[in-house]
DOLUM-687113 format. One line per 5 residues: number of its first residue (from 0); for each residue y, z, x of N, C-alpha, C, O. Coordinates in steps of 0.2 Angstrom, whole numbers, always signed. Layout:
// residues N
NUM	Y Z X Y Z X Y Z X Y Z X; ...;
This chain:
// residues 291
0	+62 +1 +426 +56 +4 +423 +53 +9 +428 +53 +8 +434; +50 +16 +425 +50 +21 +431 +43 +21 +429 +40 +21 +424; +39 +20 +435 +34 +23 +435 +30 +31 +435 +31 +35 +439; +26 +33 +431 +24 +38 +431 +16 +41 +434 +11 +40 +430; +16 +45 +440 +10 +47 +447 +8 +52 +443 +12 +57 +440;
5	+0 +52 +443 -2 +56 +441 -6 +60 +446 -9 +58 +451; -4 +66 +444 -6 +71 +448 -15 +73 +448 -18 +71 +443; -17 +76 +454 -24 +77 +457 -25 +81 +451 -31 +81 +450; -23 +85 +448 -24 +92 +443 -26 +87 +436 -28 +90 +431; -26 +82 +436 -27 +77 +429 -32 +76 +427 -36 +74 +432;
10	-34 +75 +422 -43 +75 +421 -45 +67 +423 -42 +63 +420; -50 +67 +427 -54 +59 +428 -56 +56 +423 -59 +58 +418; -52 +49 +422 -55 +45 +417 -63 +42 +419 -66 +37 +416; -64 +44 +424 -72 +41 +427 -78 +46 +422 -78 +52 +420; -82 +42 +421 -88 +45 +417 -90 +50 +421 -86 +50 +426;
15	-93 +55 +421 -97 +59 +425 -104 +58 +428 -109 +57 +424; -104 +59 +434 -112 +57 +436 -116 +59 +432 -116 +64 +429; -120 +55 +433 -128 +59 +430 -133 +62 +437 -133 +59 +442; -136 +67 +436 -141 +71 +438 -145 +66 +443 -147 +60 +441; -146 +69 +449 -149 +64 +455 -156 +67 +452 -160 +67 +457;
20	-159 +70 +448 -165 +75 +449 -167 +72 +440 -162 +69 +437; -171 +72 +437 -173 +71 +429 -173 +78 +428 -172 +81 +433; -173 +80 +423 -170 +85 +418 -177 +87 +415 -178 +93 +413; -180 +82 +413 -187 +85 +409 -192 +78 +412 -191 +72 +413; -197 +81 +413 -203 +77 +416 -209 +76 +411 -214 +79 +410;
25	-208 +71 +407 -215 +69 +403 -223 +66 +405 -224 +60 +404; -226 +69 +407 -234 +68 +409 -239 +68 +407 -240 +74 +408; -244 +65 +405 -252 +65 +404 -254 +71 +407 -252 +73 +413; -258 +76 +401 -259 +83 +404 -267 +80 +403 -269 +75 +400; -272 +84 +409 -279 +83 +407 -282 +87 +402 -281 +93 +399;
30	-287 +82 +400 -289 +85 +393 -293 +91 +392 -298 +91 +388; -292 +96 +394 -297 +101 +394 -295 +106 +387 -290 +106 +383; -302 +110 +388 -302 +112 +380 -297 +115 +378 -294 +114 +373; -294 +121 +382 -290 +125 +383 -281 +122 +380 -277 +125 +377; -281 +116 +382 -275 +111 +380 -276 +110 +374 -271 +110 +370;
35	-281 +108 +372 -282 +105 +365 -282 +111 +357 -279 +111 +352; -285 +115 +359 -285 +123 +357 -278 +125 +357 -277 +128 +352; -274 +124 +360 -267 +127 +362 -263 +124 +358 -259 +128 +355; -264 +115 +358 -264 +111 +354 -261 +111 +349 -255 +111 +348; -268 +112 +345 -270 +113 +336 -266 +121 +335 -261 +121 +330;
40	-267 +127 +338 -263 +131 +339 -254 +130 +337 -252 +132 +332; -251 +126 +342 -245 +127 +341 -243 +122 +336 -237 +123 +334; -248 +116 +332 -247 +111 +326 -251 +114 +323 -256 +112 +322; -250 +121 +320 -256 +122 +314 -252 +121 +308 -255 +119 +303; -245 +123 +307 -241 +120 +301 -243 +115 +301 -246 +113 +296;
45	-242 +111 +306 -241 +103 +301 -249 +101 +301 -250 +97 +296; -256 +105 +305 -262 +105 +301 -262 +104 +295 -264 +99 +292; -260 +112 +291 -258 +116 +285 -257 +111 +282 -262 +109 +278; -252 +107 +282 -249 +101 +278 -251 +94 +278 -250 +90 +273; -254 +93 +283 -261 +87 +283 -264 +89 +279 -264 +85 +274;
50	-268 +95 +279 -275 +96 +275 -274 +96 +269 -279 +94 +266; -268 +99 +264 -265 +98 +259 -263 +92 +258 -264 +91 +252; -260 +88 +261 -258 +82 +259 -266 +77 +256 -267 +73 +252; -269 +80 +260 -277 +75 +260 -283 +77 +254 -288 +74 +251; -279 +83 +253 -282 +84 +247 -279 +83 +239 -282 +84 +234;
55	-274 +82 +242 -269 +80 +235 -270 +76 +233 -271 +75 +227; -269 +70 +241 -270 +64 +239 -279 +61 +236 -279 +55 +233; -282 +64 +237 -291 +62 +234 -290 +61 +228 -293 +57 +225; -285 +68 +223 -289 +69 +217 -281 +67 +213 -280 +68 +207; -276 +64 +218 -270 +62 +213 -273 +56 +207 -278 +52 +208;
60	-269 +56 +202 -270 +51 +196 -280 +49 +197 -283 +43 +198; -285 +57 +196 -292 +57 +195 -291 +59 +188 -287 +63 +186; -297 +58 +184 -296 +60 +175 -301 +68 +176 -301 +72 +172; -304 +68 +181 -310 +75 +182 -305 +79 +188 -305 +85 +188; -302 +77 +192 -303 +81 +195 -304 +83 +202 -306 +78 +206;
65	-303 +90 +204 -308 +92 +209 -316 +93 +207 -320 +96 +211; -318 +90 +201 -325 +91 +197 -329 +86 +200 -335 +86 +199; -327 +81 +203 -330 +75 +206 -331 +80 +213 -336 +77 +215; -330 +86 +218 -334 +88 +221 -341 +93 +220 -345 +95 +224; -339 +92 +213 -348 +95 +211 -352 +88 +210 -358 +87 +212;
70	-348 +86 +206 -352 +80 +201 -358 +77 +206 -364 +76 +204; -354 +73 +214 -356 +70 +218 -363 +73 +221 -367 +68 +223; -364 +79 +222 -370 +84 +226 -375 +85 +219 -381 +87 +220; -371 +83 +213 -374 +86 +208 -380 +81 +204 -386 +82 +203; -376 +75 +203 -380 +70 +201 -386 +66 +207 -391 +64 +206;
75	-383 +67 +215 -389 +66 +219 -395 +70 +219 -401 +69 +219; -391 +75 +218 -400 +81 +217 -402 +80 +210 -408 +83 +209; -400 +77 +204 -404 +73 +198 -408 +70 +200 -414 +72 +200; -406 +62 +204 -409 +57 +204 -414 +58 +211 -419 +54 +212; -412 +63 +215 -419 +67 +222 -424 +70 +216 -430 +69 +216;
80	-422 +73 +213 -426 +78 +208 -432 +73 +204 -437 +74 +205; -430 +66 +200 -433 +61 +197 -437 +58 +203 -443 +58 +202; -434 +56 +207 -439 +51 +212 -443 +55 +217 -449 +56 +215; -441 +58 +221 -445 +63 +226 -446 +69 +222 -448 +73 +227; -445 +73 +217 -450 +77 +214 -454 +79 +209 -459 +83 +208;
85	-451 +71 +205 -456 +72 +200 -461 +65 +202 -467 +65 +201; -457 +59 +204 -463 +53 +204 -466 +54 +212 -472 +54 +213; -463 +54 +218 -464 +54 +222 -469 +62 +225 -472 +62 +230; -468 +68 +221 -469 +75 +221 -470 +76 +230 -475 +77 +234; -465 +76 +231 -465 +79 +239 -465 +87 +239 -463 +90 +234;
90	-467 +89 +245 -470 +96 +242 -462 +98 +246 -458 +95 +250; -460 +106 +241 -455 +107 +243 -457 +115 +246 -453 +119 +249; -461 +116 +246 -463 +123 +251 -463 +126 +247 -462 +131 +249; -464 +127 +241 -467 +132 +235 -460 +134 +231 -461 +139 +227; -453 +130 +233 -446 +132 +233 -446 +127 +227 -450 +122 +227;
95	-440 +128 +220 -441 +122 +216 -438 +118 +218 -433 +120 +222; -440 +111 +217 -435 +105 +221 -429 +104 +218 -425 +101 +222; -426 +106 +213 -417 +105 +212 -415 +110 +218 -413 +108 +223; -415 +114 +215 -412 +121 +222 -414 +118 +228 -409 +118 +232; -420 +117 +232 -423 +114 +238 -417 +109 +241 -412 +110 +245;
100	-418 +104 +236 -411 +97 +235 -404 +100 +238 -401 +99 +244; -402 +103 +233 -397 +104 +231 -393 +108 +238 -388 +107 +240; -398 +113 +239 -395 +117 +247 -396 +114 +251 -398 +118 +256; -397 +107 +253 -396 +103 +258 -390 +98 +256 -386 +97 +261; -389 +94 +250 -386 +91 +249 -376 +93 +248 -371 +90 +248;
105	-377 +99 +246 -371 +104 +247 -369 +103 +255 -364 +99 +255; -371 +104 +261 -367 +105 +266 -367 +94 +270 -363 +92 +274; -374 +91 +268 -372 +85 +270 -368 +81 +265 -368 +75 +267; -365 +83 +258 -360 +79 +254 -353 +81 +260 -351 +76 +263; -351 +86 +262 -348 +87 +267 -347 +84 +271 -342 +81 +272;
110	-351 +85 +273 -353 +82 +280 -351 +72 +281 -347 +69 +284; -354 +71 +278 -354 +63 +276 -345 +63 +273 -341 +61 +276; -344 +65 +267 -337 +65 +266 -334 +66 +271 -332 +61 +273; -332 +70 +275 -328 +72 +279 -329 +67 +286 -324 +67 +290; -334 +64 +288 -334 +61 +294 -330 +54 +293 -327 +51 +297;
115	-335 +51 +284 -330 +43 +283 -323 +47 +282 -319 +42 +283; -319 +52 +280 -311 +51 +279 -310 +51 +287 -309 +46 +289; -312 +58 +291 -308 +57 +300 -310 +51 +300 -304 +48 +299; -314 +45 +301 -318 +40 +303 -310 +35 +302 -308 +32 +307; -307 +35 +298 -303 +31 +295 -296 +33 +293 -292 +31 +289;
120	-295 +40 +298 -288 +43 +296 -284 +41 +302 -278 +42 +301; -286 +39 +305 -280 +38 +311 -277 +32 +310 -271 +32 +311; -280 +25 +307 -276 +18 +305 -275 +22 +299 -270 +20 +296; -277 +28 +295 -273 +27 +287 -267 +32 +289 -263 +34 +285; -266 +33 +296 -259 +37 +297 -255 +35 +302 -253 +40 +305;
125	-255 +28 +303 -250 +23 +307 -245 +25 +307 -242 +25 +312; -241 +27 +301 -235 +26 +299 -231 +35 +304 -225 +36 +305; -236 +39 +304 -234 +44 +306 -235 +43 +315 -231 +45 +319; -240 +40 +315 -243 +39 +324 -235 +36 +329 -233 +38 +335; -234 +31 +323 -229 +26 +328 -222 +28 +327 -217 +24 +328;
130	-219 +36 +325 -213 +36 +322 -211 +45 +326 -206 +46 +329; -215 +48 +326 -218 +54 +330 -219 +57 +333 -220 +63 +330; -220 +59 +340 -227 +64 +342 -228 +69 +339 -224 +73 +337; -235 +70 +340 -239 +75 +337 -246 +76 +341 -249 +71 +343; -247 +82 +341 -257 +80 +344 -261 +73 +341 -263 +74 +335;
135	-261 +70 +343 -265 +66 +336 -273 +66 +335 -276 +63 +332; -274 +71 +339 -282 +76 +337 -279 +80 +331 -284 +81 +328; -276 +82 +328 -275 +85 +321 -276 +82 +315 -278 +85 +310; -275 +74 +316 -279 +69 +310 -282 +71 +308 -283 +75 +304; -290 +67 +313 -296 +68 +310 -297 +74 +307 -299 +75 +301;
140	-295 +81 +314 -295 +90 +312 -293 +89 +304 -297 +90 +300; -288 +88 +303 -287 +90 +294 -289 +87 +290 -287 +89 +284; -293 +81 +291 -298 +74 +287 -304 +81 +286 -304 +83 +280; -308 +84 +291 -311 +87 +290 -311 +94 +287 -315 +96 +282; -306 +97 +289 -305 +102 +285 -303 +101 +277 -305 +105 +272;
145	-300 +96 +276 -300 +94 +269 -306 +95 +266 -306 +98 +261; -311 +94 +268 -318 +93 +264 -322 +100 +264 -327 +102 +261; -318 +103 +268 -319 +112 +265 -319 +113 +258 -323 +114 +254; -313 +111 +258 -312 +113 +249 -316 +109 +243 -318 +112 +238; -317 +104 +246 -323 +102 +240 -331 +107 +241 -335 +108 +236;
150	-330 +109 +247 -338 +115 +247 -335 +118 +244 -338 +118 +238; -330 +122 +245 -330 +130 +243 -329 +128 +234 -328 +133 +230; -329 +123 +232 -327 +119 +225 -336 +119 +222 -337 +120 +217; -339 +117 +225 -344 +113 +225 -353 +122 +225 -359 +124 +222; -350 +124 +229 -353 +131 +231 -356 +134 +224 -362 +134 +223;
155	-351 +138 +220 -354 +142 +215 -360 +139 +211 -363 +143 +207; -361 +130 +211 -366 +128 +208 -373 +129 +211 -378 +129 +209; -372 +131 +217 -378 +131 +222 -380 +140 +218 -385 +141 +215; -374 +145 +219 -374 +152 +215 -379 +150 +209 -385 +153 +209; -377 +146 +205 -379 +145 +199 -386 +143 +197 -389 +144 +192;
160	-389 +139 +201 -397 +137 +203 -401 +142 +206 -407 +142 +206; -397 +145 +209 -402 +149 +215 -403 +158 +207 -408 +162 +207; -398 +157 +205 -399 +163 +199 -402 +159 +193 -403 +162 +188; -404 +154 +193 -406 +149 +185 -413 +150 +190 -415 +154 +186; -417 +149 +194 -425 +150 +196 -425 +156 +199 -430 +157 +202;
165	-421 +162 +199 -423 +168 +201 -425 +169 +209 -430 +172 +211; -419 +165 +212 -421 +166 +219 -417 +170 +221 -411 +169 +221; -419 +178 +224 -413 +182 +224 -412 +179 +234 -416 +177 +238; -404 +182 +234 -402 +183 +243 -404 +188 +246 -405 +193 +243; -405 +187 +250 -405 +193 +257 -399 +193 +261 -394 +189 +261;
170	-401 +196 +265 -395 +197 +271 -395 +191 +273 -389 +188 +275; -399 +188 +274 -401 +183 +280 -395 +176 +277 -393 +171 +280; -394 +177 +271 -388 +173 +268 -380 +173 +273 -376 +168 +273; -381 +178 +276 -375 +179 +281 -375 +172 +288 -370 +171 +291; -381 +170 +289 -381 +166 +293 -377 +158 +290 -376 +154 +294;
175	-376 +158 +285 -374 +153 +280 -366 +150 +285 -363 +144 +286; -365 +157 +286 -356 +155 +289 -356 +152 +296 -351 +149 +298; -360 +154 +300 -361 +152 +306 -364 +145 +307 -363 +142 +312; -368 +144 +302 -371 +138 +300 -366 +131 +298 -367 +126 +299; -360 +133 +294 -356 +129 +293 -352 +129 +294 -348 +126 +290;
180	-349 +134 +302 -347 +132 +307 -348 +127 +310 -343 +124 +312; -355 +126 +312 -359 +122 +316 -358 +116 +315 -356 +112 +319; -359 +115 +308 -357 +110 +303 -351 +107 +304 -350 +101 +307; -346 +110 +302 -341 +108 +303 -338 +105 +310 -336 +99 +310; -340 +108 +318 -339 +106 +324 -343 +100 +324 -340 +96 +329;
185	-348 +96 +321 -350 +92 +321 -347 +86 +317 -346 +80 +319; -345 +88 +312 -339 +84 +308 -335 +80 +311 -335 +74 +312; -331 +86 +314 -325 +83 +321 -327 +80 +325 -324 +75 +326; -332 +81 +329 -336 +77 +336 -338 +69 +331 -338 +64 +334; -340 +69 +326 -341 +62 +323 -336 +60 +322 -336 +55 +326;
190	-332 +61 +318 -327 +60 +316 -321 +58 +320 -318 +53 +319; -320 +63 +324 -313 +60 +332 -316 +56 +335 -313 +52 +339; -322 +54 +334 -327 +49 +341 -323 +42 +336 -318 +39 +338; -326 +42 +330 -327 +37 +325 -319 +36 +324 -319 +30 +322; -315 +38 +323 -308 +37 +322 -304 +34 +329 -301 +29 +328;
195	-306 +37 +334 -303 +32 +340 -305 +25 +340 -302 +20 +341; -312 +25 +340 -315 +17 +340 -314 +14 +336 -316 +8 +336; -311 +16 +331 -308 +12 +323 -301 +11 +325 -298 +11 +320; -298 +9 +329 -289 +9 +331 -292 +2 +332 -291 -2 +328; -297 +1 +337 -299 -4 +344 -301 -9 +338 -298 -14 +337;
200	-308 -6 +334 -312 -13 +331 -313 -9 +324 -316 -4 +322; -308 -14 +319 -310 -10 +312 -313 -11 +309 -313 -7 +304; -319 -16 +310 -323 -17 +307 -329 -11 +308 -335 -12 +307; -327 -2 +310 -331 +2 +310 -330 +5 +303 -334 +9 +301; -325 +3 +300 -324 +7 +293 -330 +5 +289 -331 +9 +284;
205	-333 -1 +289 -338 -5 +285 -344 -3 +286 -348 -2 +282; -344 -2 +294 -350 +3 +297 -352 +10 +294 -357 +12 +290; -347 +13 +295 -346 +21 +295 -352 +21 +286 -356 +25 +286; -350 +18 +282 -356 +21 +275 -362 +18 +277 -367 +20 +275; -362 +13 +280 -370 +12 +282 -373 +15 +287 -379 +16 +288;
210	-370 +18 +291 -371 +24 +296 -375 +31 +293 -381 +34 +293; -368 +33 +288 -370 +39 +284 -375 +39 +282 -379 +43 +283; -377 +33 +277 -384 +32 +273 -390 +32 +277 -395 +34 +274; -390 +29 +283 -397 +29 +288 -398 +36 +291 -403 +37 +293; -392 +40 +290 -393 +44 +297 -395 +51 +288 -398 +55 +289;
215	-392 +51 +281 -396 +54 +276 -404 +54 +277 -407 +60 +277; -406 +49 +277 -413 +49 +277 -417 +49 +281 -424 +49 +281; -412 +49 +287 -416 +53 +294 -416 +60 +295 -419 +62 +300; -412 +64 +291 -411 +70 +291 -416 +74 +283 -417 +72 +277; -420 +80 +286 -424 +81 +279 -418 +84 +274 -417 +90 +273;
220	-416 +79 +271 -411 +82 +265 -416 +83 +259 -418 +87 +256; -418 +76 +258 -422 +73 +253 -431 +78 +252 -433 +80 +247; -432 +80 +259 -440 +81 +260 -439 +87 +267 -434 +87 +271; -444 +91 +265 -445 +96 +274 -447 +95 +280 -452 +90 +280; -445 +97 +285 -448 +95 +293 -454 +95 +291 -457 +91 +294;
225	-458 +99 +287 -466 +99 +288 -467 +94 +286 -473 +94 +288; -467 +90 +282 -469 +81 +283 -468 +76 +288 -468 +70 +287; -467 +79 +295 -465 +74 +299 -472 +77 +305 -471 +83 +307; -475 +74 +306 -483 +75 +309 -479 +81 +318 -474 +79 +320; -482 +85 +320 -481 +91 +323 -478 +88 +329 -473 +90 +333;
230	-483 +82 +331 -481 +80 +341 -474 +76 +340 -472 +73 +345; -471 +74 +335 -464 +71 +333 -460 +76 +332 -454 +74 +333; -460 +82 +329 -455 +86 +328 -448 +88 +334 -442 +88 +333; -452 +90 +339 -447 +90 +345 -442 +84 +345 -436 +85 +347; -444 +79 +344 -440 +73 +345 -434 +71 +340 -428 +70 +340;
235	-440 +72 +332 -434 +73 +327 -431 +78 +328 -428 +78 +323; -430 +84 +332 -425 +87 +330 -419 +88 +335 -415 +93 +336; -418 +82 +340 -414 +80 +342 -406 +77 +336 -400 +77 +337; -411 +75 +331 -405 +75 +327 -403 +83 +326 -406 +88 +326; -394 +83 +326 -391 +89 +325 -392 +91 +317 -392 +97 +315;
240	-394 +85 +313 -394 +91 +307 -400 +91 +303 -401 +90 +297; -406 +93 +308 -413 +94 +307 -411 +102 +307 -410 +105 +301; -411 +105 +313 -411 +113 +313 -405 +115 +308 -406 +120 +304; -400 +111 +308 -394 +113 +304 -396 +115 +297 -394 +120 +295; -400 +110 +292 -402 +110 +287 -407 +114 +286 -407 +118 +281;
245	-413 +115 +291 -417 +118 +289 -416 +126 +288 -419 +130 +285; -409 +128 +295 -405 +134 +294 -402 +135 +287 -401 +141 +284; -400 +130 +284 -398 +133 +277 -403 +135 +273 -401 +139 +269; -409 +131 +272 -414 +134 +270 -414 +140 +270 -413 +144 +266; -416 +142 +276 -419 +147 +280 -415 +152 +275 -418 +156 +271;
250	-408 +152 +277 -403 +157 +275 -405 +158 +266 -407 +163 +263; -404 +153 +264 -403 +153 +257 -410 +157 +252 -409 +160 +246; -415 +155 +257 -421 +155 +251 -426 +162 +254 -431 +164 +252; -421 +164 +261 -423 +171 +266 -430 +168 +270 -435 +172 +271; -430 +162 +272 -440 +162 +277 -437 +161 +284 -431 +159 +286;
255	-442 +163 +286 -439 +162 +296 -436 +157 +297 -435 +153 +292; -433 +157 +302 -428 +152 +306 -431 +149 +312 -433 +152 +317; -431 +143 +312 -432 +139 +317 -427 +139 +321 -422 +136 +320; -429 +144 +326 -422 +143 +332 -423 +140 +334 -418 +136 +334; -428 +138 +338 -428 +132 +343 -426 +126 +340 -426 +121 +344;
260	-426 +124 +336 -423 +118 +333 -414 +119 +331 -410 +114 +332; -413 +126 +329 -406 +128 +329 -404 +127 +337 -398 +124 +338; -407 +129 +340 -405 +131 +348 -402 +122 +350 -396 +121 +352; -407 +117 +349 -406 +110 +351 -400 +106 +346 -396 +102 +348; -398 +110 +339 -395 +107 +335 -389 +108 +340 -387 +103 +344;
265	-387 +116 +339 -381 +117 +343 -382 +114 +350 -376 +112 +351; -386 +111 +356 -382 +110 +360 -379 +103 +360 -375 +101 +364; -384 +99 +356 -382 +92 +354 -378 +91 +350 -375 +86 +350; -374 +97 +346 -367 +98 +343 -360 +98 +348 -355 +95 +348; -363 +103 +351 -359 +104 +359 -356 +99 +364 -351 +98 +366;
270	-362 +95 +365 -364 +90 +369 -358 +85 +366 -352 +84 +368; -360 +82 +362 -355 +75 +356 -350 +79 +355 -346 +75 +358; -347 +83 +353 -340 +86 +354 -337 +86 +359 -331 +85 +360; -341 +88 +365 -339 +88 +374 -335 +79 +376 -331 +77 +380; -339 +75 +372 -340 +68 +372 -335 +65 +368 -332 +61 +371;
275	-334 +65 +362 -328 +63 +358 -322 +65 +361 -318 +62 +363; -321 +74 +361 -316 +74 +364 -313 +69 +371 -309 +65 +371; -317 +70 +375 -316 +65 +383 -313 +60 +381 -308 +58 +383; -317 +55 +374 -314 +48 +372 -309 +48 +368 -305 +43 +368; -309 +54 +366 -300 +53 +361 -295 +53 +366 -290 +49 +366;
280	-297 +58 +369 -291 +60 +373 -288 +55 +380 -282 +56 +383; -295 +50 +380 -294 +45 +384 -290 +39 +381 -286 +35 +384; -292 +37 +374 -291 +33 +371 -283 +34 +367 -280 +29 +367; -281 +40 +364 -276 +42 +362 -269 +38 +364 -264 +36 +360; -268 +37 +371 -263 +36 +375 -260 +26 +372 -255 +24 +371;
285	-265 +23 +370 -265 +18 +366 -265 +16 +360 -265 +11 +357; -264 +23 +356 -264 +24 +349 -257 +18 +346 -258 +12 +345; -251 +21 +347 -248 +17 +345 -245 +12 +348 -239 +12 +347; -247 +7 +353 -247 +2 +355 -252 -4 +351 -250 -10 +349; -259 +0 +349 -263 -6 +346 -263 -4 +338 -264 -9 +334;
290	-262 +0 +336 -261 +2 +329 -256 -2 +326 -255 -2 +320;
């Protein structure tokens, strides 16, 4: 039997070394705004596709509709119109109370919709959290912007009241958009706060409508800042959506603008955004571990 020597030109049956160096370095980036913006930037498809998915999902197998985004802001300004304008006759500033109503409860239907869905979007999308990466600041982001669509759904009925009492627009109508800009960043700052601490303790999802409902009638949805006695105002309008609501007035019905309460809304908007972010972005790294 002849043996056969293999020549040095012959290829190595030995594996090939691997790299004394990594190849790709995965790290915790700090959380600054700039990163988060860059973010939602580079996932705005798959944003696109959250916010579409979420509003699909709301009104799949409904017998009305996207009609349940009127109905909602529609029947509360009935039953404010019966109790606080006709038995309780809270003064509405010489504005008729459905209309008064109604362009307050337009931007806080919103508002409350859109904060219990982020509130509750991050365990309702486990299945994507633990199987993926993805920013996971774009949840709550497209829980909220979903609830755009029920305003801009919800909107022509306010059109429709403010021409049914003969209230015409002015210009000052233009501050509407920067206003529910404002609105919106507030959304997200509740909503991302309240979605991280619902991973940890779920028992916030139970909180979250009894929150909403205390913090309605602490806000003049119902009634105007001028029933709340003059050396308290400063204080109430540390809530952010004292100034915010009464800017929608403002804009809608054309009377001055309470800046200085505008001025506190926004930095108290700011502030709580400044703050939710820190905690999502601190809390996030545990998402799918505890989920």
């Amino acid at each position: 039997m002849t043996s056969v020597a293999r020549s040095d030109n012959s290829p190595s049956l030995h594996a090939p070394e691997l790299p004394t160096e990594p190849l790709f370095v995965v790290e915790a980036r700090k959380p600054a705004v700039s990163t988060t913006l860059k973010d939602l930037w580079t996932y705005r498809e798959l944003l696109y596709f959250l916010v579409w998915r979420d509003v699909k999902i709301r009104y799949k197998q409904t017998l009305l509709g996207a009609a349940w985004a009127i109905i909602q802001p529609l029947l509360t300004m009935l039953i404010f119109t019966l109790i606080f304008g006709k038995v309780a006759k809270i003064d509405s500033n010489g504005i008729p109370y459905p209309v008064f109503a109604y362009a307050a409860l337009l931007p806080w239907t919103f508002f409350a919709n859109a904060i219990t869905a982020s509130g509750n979007s991050i365990v309702g999308s486990a299945h994507l959290i633990t199987k993926v990466y993805f920013p996971r600041l774009i949840i709550p982001v497209a829980s909220v912007c979903a609830g755009l669509v029920d305003l801009a759904v919800a909107f022509p009925m306010l059109l429709a009241l403010l021409f049914y009492y003969h209230i015409r627009m002015t210009l000052e109508v233009l501050v509407f958009i920067p206003l529910l800009l404002l609105t919106t960043l507030l959304a997200i700052a509740v909503g991302m706060w309240l979605s991280a601490i619902n991973v940890r303790y779920r028992d916030v999802k139970f909180a979250i409508p009894f929150v909403v409902q205390i913090w309605m009638y602490l806000s003049p949805i119902a009634y105007p800042v001028s029933v709340i006695p003059a050396r308290w105002r400063l204080l109430y309008s540390v809530n952010p959506f004292v100034g915010t609501i009464e800017g929608y007035r403002s804009a809608l019905f054309g009377r001055s603008f309470d800046w200085r309460a505008l001025a506190i809304s926004l930095l108290v908007t700011l502030l709580c955004l400044a703050y939710a972010l820190h905690q999502f972005r601190k809390m996030e790294k545990s998402f799918a571990d505890i989920i």
